[in-house]
N, CA, C and O of each residue as an XYZ file, in Angstrom:
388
protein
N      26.844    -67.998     28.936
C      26.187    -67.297     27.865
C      24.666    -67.306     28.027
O      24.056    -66.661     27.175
N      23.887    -67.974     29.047
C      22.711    -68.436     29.587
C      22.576    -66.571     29.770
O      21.605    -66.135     29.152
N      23.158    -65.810     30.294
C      22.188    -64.228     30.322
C      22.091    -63.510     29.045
O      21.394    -62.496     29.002
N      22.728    -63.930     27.974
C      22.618    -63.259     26.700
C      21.239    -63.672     26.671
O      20.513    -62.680     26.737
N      20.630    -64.694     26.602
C      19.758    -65.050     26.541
C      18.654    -64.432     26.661
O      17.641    -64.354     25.967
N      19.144    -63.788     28.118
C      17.475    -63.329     28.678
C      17.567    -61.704     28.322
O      16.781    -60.992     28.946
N      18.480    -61.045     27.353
C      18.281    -60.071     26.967
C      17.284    -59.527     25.514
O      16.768    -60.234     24.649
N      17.273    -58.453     25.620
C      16.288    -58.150     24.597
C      16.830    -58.259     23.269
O      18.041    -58.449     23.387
N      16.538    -58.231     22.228
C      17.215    -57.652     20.651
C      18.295    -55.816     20.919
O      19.365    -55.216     20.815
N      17.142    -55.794     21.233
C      17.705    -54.144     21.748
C      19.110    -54.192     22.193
O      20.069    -53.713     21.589
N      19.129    -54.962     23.564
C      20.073    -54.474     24.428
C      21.320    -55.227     23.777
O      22.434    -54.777     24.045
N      21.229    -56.209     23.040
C      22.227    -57.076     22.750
C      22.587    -56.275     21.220
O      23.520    -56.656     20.513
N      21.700    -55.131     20.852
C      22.351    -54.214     19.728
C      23.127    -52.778     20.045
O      23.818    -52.007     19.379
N      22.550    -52.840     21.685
C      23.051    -51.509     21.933
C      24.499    -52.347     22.879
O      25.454    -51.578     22.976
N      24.650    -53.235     23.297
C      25.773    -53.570     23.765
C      26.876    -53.784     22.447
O      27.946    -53.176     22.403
N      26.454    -54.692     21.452
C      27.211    -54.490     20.009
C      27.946    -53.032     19.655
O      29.158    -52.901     19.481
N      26.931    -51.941     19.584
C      27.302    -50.806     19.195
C      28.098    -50.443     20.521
O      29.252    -50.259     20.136
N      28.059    -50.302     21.529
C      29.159    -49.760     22.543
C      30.283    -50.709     22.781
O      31.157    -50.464     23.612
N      30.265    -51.933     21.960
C      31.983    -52.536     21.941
C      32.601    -52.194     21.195
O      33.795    -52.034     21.449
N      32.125    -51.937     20.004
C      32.116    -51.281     18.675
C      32.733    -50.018     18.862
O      33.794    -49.716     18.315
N      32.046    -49.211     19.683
C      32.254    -48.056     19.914
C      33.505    -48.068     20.777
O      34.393    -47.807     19.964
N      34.098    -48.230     22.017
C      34.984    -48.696     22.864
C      36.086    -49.174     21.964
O      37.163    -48.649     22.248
N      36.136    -50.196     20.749
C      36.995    -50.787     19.992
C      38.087    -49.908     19.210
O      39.314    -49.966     19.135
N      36.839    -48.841     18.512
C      37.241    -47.548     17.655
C      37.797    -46.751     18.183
O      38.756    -46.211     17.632
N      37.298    -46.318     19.719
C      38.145    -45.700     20.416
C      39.613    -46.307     20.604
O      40.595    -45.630     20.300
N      39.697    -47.196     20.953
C      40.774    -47.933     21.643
C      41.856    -47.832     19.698
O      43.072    -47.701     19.558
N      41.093    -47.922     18.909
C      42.180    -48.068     17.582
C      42.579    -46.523     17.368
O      43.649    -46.436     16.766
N      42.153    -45.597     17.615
C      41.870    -44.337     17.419
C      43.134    -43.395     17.969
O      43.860    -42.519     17.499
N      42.955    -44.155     19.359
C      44.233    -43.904     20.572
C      45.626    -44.254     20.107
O      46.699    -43.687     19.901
N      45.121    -45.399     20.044
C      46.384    -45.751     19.409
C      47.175    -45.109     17.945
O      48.376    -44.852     17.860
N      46.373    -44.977     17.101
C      46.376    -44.418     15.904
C      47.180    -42.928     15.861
O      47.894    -42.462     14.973
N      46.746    -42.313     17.290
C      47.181    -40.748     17.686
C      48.184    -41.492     18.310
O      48.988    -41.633     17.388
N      48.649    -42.051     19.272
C      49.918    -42.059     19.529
C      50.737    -42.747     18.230
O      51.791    -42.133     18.060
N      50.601    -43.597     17.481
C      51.545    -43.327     16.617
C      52.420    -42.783     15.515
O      53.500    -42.973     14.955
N      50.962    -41.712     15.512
C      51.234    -40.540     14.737
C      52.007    -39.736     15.477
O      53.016    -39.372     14.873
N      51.867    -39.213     16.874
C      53.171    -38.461     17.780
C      54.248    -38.710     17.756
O      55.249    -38.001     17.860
N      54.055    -40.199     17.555
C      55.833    -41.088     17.230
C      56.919    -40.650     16.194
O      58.136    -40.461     16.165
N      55.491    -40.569     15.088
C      56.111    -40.637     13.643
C      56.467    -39.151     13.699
O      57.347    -38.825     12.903
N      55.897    -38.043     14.586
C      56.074    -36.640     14.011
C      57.509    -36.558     14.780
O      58.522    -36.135     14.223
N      57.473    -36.972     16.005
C      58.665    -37.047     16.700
C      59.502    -37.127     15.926
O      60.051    -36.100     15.527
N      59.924    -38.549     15.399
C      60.955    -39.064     14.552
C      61.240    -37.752     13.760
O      62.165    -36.961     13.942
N      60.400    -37.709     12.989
C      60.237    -36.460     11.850
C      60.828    -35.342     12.330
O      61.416    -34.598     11.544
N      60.779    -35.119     13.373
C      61.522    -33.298     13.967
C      63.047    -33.791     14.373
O      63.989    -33.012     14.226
N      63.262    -35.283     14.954
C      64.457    -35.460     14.917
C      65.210    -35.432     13.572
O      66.285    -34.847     13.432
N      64.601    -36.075     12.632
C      65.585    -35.921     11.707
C      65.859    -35.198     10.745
O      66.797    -35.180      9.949
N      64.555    -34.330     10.939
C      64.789    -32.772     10.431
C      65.813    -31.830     11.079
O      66.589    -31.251     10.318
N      65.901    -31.618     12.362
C      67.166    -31.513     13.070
C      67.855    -31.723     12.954
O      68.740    -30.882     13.109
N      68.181    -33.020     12.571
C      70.097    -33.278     12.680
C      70.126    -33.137     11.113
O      71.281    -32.876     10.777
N      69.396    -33.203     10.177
C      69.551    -32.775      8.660
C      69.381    -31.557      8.325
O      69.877    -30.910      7.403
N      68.652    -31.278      9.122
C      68.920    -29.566      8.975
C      70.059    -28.592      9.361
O      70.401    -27.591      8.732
N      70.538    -29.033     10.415
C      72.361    -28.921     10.649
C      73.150    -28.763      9.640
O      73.635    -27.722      9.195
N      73.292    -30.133      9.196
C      74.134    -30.774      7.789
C      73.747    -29.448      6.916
O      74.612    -28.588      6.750
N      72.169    -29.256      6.243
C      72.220    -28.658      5.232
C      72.251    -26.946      5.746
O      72.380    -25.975      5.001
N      72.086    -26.943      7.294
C      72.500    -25.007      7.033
C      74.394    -25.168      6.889
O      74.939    -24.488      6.019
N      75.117    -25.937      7.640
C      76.333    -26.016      7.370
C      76.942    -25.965      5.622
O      77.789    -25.409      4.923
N      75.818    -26.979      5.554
C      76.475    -26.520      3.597
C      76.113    -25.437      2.642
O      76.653    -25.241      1.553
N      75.109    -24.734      3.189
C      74.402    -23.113      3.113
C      75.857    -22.516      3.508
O      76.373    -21.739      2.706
N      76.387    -22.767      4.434
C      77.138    -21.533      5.069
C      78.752    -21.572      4.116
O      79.290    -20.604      3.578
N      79.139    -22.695      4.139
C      80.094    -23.010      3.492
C      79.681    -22.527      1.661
O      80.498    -21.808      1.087
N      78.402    -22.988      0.895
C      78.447    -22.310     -0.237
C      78.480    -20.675     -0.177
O      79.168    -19.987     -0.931
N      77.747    -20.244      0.696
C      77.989    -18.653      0.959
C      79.503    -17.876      0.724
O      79.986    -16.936      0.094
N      79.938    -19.060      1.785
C      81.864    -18.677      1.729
C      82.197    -18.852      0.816
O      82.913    -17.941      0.400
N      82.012    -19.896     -0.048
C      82.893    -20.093     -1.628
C      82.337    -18.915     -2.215
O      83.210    -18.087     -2.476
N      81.028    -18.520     -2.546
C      80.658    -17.415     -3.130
C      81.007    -16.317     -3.157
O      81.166    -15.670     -4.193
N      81.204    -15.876     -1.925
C      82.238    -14.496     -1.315
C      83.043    -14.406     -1.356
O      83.527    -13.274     -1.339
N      84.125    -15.959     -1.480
C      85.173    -15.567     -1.863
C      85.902    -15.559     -3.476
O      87.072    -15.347     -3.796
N      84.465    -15.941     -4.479
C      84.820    -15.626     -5.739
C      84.412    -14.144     -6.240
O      84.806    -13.514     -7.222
N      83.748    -13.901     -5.515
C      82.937    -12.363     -5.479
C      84.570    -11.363     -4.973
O      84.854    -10.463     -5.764
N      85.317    -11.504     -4.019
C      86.108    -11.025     -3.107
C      87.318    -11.025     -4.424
O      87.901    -10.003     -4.790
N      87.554    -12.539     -5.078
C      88.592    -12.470     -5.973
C      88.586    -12.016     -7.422
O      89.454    -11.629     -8.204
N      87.272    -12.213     -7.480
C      86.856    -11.782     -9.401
C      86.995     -9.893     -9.043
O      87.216     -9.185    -10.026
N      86.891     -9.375     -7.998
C      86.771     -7.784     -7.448
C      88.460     -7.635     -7.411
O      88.958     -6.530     -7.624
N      89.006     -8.392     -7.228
C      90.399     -8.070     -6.751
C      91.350     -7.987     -7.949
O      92.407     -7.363     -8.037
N      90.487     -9.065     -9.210
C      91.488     -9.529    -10.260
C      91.135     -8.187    -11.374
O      91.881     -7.713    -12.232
N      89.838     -7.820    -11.039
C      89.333     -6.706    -12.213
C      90.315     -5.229    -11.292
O      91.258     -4.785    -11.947
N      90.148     -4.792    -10.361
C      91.175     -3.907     -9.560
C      93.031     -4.660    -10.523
O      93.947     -3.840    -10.584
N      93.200     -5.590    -10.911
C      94.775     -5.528    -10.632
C      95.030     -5.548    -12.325
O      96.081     -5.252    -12.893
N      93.803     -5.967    -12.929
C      93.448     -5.671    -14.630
C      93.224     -4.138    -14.862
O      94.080     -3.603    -15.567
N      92.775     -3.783    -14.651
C      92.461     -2.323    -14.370
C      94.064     -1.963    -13.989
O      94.591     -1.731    -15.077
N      94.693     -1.870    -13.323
C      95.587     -1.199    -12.622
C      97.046     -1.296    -13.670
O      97.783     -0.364    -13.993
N      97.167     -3.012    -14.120
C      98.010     -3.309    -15.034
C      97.565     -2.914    -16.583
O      98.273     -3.210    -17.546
N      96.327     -2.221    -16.700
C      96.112     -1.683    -17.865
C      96.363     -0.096    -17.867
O      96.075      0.639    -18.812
N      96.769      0.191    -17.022
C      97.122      1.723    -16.276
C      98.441      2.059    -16.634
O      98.885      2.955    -17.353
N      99.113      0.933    -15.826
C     100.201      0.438    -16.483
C     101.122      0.460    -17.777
O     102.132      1.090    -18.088
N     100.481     -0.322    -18.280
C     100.568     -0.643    -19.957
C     100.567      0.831    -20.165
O     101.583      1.511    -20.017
N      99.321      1.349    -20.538
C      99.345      2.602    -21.192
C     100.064      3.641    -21.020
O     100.425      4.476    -21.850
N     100.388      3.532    -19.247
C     101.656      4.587    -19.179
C     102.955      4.343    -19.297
O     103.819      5.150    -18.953
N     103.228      2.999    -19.885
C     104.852      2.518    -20.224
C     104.550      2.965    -22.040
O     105.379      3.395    -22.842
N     103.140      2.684    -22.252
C     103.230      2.833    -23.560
C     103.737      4.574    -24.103
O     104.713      4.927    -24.765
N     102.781      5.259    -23.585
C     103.157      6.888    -23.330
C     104.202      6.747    -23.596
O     104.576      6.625    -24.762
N     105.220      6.718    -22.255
C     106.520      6.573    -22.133
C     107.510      6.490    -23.494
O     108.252      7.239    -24.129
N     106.950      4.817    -23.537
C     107.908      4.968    -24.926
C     107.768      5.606    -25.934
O     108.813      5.986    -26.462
N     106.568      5.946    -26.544
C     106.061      6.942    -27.302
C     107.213      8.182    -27.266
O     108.105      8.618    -27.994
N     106.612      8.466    -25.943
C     107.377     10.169    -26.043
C     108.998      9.639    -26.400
O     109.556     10.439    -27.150
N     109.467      8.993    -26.190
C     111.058      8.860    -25.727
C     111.228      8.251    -27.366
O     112.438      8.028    -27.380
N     110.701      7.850    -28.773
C     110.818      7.710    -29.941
C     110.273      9.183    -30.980
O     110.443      9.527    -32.149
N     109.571      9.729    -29.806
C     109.404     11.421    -30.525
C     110.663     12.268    -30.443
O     110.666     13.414    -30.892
């Protein structure tokens, strides 16, 4: 430690500030790679959860279409059996005239 000695105020402030400086860097680096880590992680498990939830998108779609497909089918066979009705009703009508 005998050459600290023979340095100036100066140099022993400007060596301070460039370990300093070197240090921040070195936390900085690090700091960015573990943020790459964390985004990583993050796209993985947005991925495999994002799977899961378009799969359950696709599947509510299907239930939907197919109440859409049956509520269309049941008003067609209401409709049709009210067609029905009225022309058995006719029917008997005329056949008590």
């Amino acid at each position: 430690m005998t050459w600290l000695n023979h340095l100036s105020v100066r140099a022993k402030l400007a060596a301070l500030v460039a370990i300093l400086a070197l240090g921040m860097l070195v936390v900085a680096g690090v700091s960015l790679w573990s943020i790459q880590r964390a985004v990583a992680a993050g796209h993985g498990i947005l991925r495999s959860e994002l799977g899961t939830t378009q799969d359950l998108g696709n599947v509510r779609a299907g239930i939907a279409n197919m109440r859409r497909y049956v509520t269309a089918r049941s008003a067609r066979r209401i409709e049709h059996l009210s067609a029905l009705e009225r022309q058995a009703t006719r029917l008997t009508v005329g056949m008590t005239a």
